[in-house]
C-alpha positions, 0 to 999 in steps of 0.5 A: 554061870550054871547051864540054864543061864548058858542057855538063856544067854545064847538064846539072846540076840546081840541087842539084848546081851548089849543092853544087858552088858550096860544094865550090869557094868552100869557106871565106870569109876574115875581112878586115873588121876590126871596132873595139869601142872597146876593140880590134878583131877580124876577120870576114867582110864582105858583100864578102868574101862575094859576091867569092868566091861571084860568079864561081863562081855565075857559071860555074854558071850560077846566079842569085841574086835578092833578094826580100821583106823584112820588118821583124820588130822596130824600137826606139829604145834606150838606148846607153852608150859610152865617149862617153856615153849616147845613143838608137839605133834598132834594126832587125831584118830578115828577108830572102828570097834566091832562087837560079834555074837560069839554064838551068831557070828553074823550078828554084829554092831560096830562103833566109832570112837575119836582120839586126840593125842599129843606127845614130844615123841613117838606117843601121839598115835598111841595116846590117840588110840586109847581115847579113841578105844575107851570112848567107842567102848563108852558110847557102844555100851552106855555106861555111866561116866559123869563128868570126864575132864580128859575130854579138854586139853589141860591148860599147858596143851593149848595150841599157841597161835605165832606172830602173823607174817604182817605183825612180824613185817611191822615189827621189823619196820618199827624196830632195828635188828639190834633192838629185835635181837634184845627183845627176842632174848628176852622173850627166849625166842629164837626169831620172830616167827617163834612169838606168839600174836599176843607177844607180836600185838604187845611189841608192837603196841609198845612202839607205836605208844613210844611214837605218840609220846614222841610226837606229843612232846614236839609239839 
């Protein structure tokens, strides 16, 4: 950038070098490539995010400064994969981005971004974060991404809703604990309170069928 562009820039409001940033980066390529277990799809990465906006913020002479963070939902979860059942914890992340005139530090537009991460170890929060930064980044400065599956939780990811404490209690009525302890093996569950309310529904619409057919045949 020769002089005369330096001074064009810094005669430029915050407005005016956020607009030209996006009119320039445009659109971010999709260059991760995502497996669900059962395929893959593409879309945009962190990476892919702040290579193509880092330079051109940069000749604008923008600063983009990270701020609070805040945790608006934690859990553990029940996962299901085609290895088998496990917990996960599951974060959701609210985070603040500043972006600061470097020649009017006065001038600045912050922008929230949210992210879900979800993780067997310590990786949620980080997970959160990066969804969080690379969609506050996105949205504060309009570029273009098409479709962006990342945004839905693979099929693997679904949370899985547990037996009901009144399933569970007519479960126990309608079989003996021999017969549980079978079925539970069969299912690799460990108690009735890992199954799920479709697993609870199933057994127990099983039995009360065995019972109907039981009463038909007396009579």
């Amino acid at each position: 950038m020769d002089e005369k562009e330096m001074e064009a820039v810094k005669a430029m409001n915050i407005y005016q070098r956020i607009s030209a940033v996006s009119a320039e980066v445009g659109k971010v390529a999709m260059t991760l490539n995502v497996s669900t277990g059962n395929g893959s799809y593409k879309a945009i990465s962190i990476n892919d995010v702040v290579d193509n906006l880092i330079p051109v913020v940069t000749k604008y002479r923008l600063a983009i400064l990270p701020g609070e963070k805040e945790i608006i939902e934690q859990e553990q979860i029940k996962t299901t994969s085609k290895y088998g059942d496990k917990t996960q914890f599951y974060i959701r992340l609210k985070a603040t981005y500043t972006v600061v005139n470097i020649d009017k530090p006065e001038e600045k537009i912050s922008a929230v971004g949210f992210g879900d991460g979800i993780d067997s170890g310590d990786k949620a929060t980080g997970k959160a974060n990066t969804y969080a930064r690379k969609y506050a980044l996105i949205d504060l400065f309009n570029l273009s991404k098409g479709d962006d599956p990342d945004r839905e939780a693979s099929q693997e990811y679904q949370k899985i809703e547990t037996a009901t404490a009144e399933q569970i209690s007519k479960i126990q009525t309608l079989y003996n604990s021999d017969e549980i302890a079978t079925m539970l093996k069969r299912m690799r569950k460990k108690s009735l309170v890992d199954i799920t309310k479709e697993q609870a529904e199933k057994m127990i619409s099983k039995r009360d069928m065995s019972l109907l057919a039981d009463t038909t045949e007396t009579f």
